[in-house]
MARTOR-193025 format. One line per 3 residues: number of its first residue (from 0); their letters; for each residue z, x, y of N, C-alpha, C. Coordinates in steps of 0.05 Angstrom, whole numbers, plus 5000, padded with zeros to 4 digits. Atoms other than C-alpha are relative to their C-alpha. Example, Ala and Ser with C-alpha at 12.3 -4.5 7.8 and 13.67 -1.06 7.14 Angstrom:
MARTOR-193025
0	as	5000:5018:4976:5156:5246:4910:5000:5018:5024 ~ 4999:4984:4976:5143:5273:4979:5014:4985:5022
***
This chain:
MARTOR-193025
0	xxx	5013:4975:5001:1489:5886:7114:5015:5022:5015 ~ 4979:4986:4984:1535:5918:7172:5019:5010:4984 ~ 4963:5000:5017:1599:5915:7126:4982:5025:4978
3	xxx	5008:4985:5023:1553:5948:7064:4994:5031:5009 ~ 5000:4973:4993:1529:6008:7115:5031:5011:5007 ~ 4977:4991:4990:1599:6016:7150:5012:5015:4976
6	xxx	4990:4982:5020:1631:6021:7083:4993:5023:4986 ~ 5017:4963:5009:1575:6078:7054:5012:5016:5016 ~ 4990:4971:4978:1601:6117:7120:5017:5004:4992
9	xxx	4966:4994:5006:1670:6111:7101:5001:5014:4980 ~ 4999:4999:5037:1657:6131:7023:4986:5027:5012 ~ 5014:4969:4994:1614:6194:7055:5016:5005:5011
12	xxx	4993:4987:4988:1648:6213:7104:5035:5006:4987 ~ 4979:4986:5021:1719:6213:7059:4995:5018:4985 ~ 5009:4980:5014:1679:6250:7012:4991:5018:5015
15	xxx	5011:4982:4996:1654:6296:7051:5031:5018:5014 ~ 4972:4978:4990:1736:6320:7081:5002:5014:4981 ~ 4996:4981:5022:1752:6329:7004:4983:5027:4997
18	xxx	5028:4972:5014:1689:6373:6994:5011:5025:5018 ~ 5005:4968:4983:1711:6425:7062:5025:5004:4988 ~ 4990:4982:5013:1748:6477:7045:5029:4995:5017
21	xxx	4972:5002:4984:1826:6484:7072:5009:5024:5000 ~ 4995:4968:4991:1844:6548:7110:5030:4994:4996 ~ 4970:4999:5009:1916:6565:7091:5007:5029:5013
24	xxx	4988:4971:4972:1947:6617:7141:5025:5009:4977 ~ 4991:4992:5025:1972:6667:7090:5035:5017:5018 ~ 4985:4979:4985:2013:6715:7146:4995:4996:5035
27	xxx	5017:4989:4971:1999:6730:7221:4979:5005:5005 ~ 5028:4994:5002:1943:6757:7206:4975:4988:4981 ~ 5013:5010:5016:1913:6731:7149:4991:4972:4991
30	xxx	5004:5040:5005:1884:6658:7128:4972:5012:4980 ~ 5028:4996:5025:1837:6645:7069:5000:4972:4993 ~ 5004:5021:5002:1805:6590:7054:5000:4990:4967
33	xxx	4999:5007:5026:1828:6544:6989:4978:4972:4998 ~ 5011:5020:5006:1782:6496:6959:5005:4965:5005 ~ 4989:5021:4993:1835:6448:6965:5032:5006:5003
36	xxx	4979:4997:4986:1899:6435:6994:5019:5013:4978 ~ 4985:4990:5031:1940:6486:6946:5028:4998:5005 ~ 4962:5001:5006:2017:6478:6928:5010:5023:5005
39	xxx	4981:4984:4991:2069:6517:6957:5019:5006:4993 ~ 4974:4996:4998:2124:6559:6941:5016:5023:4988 ~ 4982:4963:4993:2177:6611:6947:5009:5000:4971
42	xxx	4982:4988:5025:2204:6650:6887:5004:5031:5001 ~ 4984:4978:5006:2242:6718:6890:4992:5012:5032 ~ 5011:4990:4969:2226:6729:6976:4973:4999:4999
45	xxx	5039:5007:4998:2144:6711:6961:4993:4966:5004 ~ 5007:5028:4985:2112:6657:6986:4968:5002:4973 ~ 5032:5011:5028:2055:6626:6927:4993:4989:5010
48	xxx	5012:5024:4994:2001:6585:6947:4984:5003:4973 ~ 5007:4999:5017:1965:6561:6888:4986:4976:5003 ~ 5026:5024:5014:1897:6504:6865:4986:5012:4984
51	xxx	5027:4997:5031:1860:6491:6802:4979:4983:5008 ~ 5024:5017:4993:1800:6462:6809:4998:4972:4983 ~ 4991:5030:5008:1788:6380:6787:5003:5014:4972
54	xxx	4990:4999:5029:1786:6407:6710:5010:5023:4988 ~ 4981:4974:5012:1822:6468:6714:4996:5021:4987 ~ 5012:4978:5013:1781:6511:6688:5000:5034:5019
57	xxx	4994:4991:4990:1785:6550:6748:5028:4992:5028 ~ 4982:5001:4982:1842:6570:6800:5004:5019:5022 ~ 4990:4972:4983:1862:6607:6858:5021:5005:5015
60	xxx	4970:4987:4988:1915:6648:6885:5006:5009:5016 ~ 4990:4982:4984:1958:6676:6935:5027:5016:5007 ~ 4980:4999:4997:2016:6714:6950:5006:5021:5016
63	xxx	4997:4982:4973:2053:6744:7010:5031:5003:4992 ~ 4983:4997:5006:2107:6783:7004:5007:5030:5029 ~ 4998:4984:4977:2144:6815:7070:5025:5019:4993
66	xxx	4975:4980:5002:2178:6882:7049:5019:5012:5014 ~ 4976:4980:4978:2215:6898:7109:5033:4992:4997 ~ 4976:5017:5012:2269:6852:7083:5017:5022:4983
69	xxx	4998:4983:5015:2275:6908:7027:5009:5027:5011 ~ 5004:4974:4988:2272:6960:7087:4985:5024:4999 ~ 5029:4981:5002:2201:6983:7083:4994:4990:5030
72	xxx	5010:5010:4974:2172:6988:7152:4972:5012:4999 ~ 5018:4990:4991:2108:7000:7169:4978:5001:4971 ~ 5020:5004:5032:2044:7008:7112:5014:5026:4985
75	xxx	4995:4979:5026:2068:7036:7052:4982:5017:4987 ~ 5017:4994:5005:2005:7058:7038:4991:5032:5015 ~ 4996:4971:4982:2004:7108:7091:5023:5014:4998
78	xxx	4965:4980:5000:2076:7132:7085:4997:5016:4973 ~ 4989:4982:5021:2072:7139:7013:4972:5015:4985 ~ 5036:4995:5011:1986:7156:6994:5005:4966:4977
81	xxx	5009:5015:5012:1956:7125:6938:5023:5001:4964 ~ 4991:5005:5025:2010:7137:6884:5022:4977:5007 ~ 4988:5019:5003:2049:7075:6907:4982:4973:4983
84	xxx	5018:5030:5016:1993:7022:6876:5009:5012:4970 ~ 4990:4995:5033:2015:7059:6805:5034:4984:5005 ~ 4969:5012:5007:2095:7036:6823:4989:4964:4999
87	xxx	4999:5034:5002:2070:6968:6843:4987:4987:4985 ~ 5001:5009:5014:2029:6961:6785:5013:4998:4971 ~ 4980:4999:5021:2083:6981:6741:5018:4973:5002
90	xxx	4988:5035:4985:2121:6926:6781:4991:4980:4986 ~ 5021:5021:5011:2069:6874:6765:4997:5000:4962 ~ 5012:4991:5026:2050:6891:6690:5031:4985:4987
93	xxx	4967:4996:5015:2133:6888:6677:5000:4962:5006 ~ 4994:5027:4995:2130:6805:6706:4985:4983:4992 ~ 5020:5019:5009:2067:6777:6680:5009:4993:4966
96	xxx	4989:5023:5025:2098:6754:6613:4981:5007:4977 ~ 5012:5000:5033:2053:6785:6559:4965:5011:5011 ~ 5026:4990:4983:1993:6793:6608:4991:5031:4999
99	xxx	5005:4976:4987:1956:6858:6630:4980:5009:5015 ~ 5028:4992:4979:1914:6895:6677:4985:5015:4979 ~ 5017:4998:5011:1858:6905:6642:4974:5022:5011
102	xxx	5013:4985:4976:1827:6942:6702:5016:5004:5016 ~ 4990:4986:4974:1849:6973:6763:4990:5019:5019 ~ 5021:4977:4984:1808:7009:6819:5012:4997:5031
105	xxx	4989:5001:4970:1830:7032:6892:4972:5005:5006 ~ 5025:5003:4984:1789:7004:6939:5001:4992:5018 ~ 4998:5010:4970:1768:6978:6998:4998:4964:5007
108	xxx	4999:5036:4996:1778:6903:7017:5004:4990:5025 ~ 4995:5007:4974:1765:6870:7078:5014:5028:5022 ~ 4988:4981:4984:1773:6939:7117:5028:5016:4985
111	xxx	4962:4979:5006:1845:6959:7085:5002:5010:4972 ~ 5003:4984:5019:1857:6998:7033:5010:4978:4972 ~ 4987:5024:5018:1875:6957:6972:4993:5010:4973
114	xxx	5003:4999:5034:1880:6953:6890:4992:4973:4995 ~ 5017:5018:5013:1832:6912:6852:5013:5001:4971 ~ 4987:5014:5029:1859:6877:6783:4983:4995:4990
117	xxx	5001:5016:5009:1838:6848:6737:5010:4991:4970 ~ 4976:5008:5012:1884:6810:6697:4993:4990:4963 ~ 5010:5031:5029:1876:6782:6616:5025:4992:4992
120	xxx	4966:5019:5003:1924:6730:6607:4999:4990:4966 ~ 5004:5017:5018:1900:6720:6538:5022:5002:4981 ~ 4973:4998:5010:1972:6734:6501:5028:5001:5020
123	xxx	4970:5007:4985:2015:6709:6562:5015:4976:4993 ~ 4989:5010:4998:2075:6668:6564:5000:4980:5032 ~ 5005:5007:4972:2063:6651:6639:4984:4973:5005
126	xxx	5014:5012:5007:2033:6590:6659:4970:4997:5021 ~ 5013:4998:4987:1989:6612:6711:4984:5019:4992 ~ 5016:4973:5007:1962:6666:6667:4994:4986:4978
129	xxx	5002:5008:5024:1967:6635:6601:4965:4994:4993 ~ 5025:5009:5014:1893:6639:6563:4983:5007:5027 ~ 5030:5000:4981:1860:6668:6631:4997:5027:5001
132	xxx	4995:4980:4992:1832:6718:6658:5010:4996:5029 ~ 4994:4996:4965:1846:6742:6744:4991:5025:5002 ~ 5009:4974:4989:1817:6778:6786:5004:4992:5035
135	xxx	4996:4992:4967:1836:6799:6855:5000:5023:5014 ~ 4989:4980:4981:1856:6840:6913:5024:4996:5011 ~ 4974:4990:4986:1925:6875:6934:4996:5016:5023
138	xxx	5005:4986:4973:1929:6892:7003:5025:5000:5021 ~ 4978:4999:4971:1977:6911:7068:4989:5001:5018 ~ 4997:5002:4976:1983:6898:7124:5025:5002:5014
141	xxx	4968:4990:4993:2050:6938:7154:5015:4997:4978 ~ 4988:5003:5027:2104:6920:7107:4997:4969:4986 ~ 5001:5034:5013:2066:6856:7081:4979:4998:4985
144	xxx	5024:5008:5025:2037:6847:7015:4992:4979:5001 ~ 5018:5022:5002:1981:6804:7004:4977:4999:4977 ~ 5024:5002:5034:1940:6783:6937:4985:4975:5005
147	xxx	5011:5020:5004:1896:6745:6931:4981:4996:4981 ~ 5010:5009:5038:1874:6717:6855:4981:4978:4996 ~ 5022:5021:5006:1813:6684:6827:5014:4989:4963
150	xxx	4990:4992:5020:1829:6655:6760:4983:4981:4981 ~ 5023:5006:5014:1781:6630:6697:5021:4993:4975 ~ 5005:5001:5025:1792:6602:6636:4980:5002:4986
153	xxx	5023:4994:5009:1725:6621:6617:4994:5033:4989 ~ 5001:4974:5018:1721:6679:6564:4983:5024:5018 ~ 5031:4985:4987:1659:6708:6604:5007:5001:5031
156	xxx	4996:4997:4975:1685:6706:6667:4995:5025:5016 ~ 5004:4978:4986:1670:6758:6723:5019:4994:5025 ~ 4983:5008:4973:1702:6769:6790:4974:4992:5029
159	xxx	5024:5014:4978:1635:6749:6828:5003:4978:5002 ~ 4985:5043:5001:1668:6669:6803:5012:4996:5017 ~ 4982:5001:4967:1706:6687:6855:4994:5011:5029
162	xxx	5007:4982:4966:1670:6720:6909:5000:4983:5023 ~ 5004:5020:4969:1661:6652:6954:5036:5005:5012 ~ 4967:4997:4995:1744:6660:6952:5000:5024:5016
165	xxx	4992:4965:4991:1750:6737:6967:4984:4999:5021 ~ 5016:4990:4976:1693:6730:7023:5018:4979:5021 ~ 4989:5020:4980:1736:6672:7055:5020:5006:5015
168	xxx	4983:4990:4994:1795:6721:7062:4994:5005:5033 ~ 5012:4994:4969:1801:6734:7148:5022:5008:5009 ~ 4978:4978:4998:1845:6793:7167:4996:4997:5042
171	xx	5002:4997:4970:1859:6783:7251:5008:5031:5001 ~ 4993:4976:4980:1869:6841:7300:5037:5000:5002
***
Protein backbone atom coordinates (compact mmCIF):
# COMPACT_ATOMS: atom_id res chain seq x y z
CA UNK A 1 0.00 0.00 0.00
CA UNK A 2 3.13 2.40 0.85
CA UNK A 3 4.76 1.68 -2.67
CA UNK A 4 1.02 2.34 -4.42
CA UNK A 5 0.75 5.89 -2.38
CA UNK A 6 4.49 6.88 -2.84
CA UNK A 7 4.19 6.18 -6.48
CA UNK A 8 0.62 8.43 -6.88
CA UNK A 9 3.04 11.29 -5.31
CA UNK A 10 5.57 10.81 -7.81
CA UNK A 11 2.92 10.64 -10.90
CA UNK A 12 1.32 14.06 -9.21
CA UNK A 13 3.85 15.71 -8.29
CA UNK A 14 5.81 15.16 -11.97
CA UNK A 15 2.59 16.24 -13.29
CA UNK A 16 2.08 18.94 -11.62
CA UNK A 17 6.14 20.65 -12.74
CA UNK A 18 4.86 19.96 -16.41
CA UNK A 19 1.57 21.86 -15.73
CA UNK A 20 3.72 25.33 -14.13
CA UNK A 21 4.47 27.66 -16.35
CA UNK A 22 8.40 28.46 -17.31
CA UNK A 23 9.54 32.11 -16.95
CA UNK A 24 12.03 32.73 -19.79
CA UNK A 25 14.16 35.97 -19.14
CA UNK A 26 13.55 37.66 -22.47
CA UNK A 27 16.26 40.82 -21.78
CA UNK A 28 17.38 42.63 -18.50
CA UNK A 29 14.39 43.61 -17.98
CA UNK A 30 11.92 41.50 -19.24
CA UNK A 31 10.77 37.68 -18.56
CA UNK A 32 7.42 36.17 -19.60
CA UNK A 33 6.13 33.27 -18.77
CA UNK A 34 5.96 30.17 -21.50
CA UNK A 35 3.66 27.35 -21.00
CA UNK A 36 6.48 25.20 -21.59
CA UNK A 37 10.02 25.09 -21.85
CA UNK A 38 10.19 26.93 -25.48
CA UNK A 39 13.10 26.35 -28.14
CA UNK A 40 15.71 28.70 -28.70
CA UNK A 41 17.34 30.60 -31.27
CA UNK A 42 19.31 33.22 -33.00
CA UNK A 43 18.67 34.29 -36.63
CA UNK A 44 19.80 37.60 -38.28
CA UNK A 45 21.11 39.34 -34.45
CA UNK A 46 17.38 38.19 -32.75
CA UNK A 47 17.08 35.90 -30.28
CA UNK A 48 13.48 33.47 -30.86
CA UNK A 49 11.98 31.73 -28.19
CA UNK A 50 9.23 29.72 -29.39
CA UNK A 51 6.21 26.57 -27.94
CA UNK A 52 3.21 24.97 -29.42
CA UNK A 53 1.02 23.63 -27.28
CA UNK A 54 0.70 19.37 -26.90
CA UNK A 55 -1.47 19.57 -30.35
CA UNK A 56 -0.35 22.61 -31.83
CA UNK A 57 -3.12 24.21 -32.33
CA UNK A 58 -1.80 26.96 -30.43
CA UNK A 59 1.73 28.71 -29.98
CA UNK A 60 3.69 31.36 -28.53
CA UNK A 61 6.27 33.74 -29.27
CA UNK A 62 9.10 35.89 -28.61
CA UNK A 63 11.63 37.98 -29.92
CA UNK A 64 14.42 40.35 -28.74
CA UNK A 65 16.25 42.17 -30.86
CA UNK A 66 19.16 44.68 -29.45
CA UNK A 67 19.54 47.66 -31.94
CA UNK A 68 22.47 49.34 -30.64
CA UNK A 69 24.52 46.83 -32.57
CA UNK A 70 22.97 48.72 -35.66
CA UNK A 71 23.85 52.04 -33.75
CA UNK A 72 20.51 53.01 -32.32
CA UNK A 73 20.90 54.19 -28.79
CA UNK A 74 18.49 54.92 -26.60
CA UNK A 75 14.31 54.42 -27.39
CA UNK A 76 13.60 54.94 -30.80
CA UNK A 77 10.39 55.71 -30.02
CA UNK A 78 11.23 58.86 -28.37
CA UNK A 79 13.94 60.03 -30.77
CA UNK A 80 11.98 59.31 -33.71
CA UNK A 81 7.71 59.75 -32.47
CA UNK A 82 5.28 57.43 -33.67
CA UNK A 83 6.19 57.29 -37.40
CA UNK A 84 8.91 54.70 -36.75
CA UNK A 85 6.23 51.63 -35.96
CA UNK A 86 5.15 52.44 -39.89
CA UNK A 87 9.18 51.72 -40.92
CA UNK A 88 9.19 48.70 -38.70
CA UNK A 89 6.06 47.48 -39.93
CA UNK A 90 7.13 47.87 -43.37
CA UNK A 91 10.21 45.86 -42.10
CA UNK A 92 8.03 43.07 -40.79
CA UNK A 93 5.25 42.77 -43.60
CA UNK A 94 8.51 42.58 -46.25
CA UNK A 95 9.81 39.00 -43.98
CA UNK A 96 6.67 37.23 -43.11
CA UNK A 97 6.59 35.17 -46.44
CA UNK A 98 3.11 35.86 -47.83
CA UNK A 99 1.66 36.87 -44.37
CA UNK A 100 0.04 40.25 -43.28
CA UNK A 101 -0.92 42.63 -40.66
CA UNK A 102 -4.28 42.51 -40.78
CA UNK A 103 -4.45 45.11 -37.96
CA UNK A 104 -2.30 47.51 -36.36
CA UNK A 105 -2.96 50.00 -33.41
CA UNK A 106 -0.43 52.17 -31.24
CA UNK A 107 -0.82 51.41 -27.91
CA UNK A 108 -0.04 51.02 -24.62
CA UNK A 109 1.47 47.68 -23.25
CA UNK A 110 2.66 46.96 -19.98
CA UNK A 111 3.38 50.85 -19.40
CA UNK A 112 5.52 51.42 -22.80
CA UNK A 113 4.42 52.55 -25.70
CA UNK A 114 4.05 49.74 -28.20
CA UNK A 115 2.31 48.40 -31.65
CA UNK A 116 -0.34 45.82 -31.55
CA UNK A 117 -0.54 43.20 -34.68
CA UNK A 118 -2.35 41.12 -35.70
CA UNK A 119 -0.98 38.78 -38.08
CA UNK A 120 -3.11 36.28 -40.89
CA UNK A 121 -0.82 33.74 -41.87
CA UNK A 122 -3.43 32.22 -44.04
CA UNK A 123 -1.37 32.50 -47.55
CA UNK A 124 2.16 32.22 -45.86
CA UNK A 125 5.12 30.33 -46.82
CA UNK A 126 6.58 30.61 -43.25
CA UNK A 127 6.31 27.93 -40.93
CA UNK A 128 5.48 29.64 -37.90
CA UNK A 129 2.83 31.55 -39.68
CA UNK A 130 1.68 29.14 -42.17
CA UNK A 131 -2.44 28.72 -41.87
CA UNK A 132 -2.45 31.03 -38.57
CA UNK A 133 -3.42 33.80 -37.28
CA UNK A 134 -0.93 36.17 -34.36
CA UNK A 135 -1.46 38.47 -32.30
CA UNK A 136 0.88 40.47 -30.20
CA UNK A 137 2.80 43.31 -28.78
CA UNK A 138 5.97 45.36 -30.09
CA UNK A 139 7.71 47.17 -27.57
CA UNK A 140 11.17 49.05 -26.31
CA UNK A 141 12.88 49.23 -24.04
CA UNK A 142 16.17 51.67 -25.02
CA UNK A 143 17.46 50.21 -28.09
CA UNK A 144 15.79 46.71 -27.46
CA UNK A 145 12.97 45.33 -29.34
CA UNK A 146 10.66 43.01 -27.85
CA UNK A 147 7.44 41.03 -29.31
CA UNK A 148 5.74 39.05 -27.97
CA UNK A 149 3.19 36.58 -30.26
CA UNK A 150 0.18 34.52 -29.41
CA UNK A 151 -0.51 32.20 -32.29
CA UNK A 152 -3.90 30.05 -33.35
CA UNK A 153 -4.67 27.82 -35.84
CA UNK A 154 -8.16 28.39 -35.10
CA UNK A 155 -10.13 30.42 -37.83
CA UNK A 156 -12.05 32.31 -34.93
CA UNK A 157 -9.39 33.12 -32.98
CA UNK A 158 -9.09 36.38 -30.92
CA UNK A 159 -6.20 37.94 -29.10
CA UNK A 160 -7.97 37.43 -25.57
CA UNK A 161 -6.50 33.30 -26.49
CA UNK A 162 -3.73 34.92 -25.55
CA UNK A 163 -4.24 37.24 -22.81
CA UNK A 164 -2.96 34.62 -19.90
CA UNK A 165 0.49 35.09 -22.23
CA UNK A 166 0.43 38.98 -22.62
CA UNK A 167 -0.57 39.38 -18.82
CA UNK A 168 2.52 37.09 -17.92
CA UNK A 169 4.83 39.63 -19.70
CA UNK A 170 7.06 41.47 -16.47
CA UNK A 171 8.92 44.64 -17.49
CA UNK A 172 11.63 45.39 -14.26
CA UNK A 173 12.78 48.86 -13.20
Amino acid sequence: MKKIVLSLVLVIGAASVHAQNIAQKLSEKVTVQFPAKPSEKTMNGATIFYVADKDTSKGFGALVFDLSAMGLMGDPIEMMGDSFWDQLKAGMSSQMAGANISKDLITRFKEKNSLYVEIDGTNSSDDNLKGKKAFGYIFFIGPVLHQVLFYSTNPSAKAADGQAFFDSVEIGK
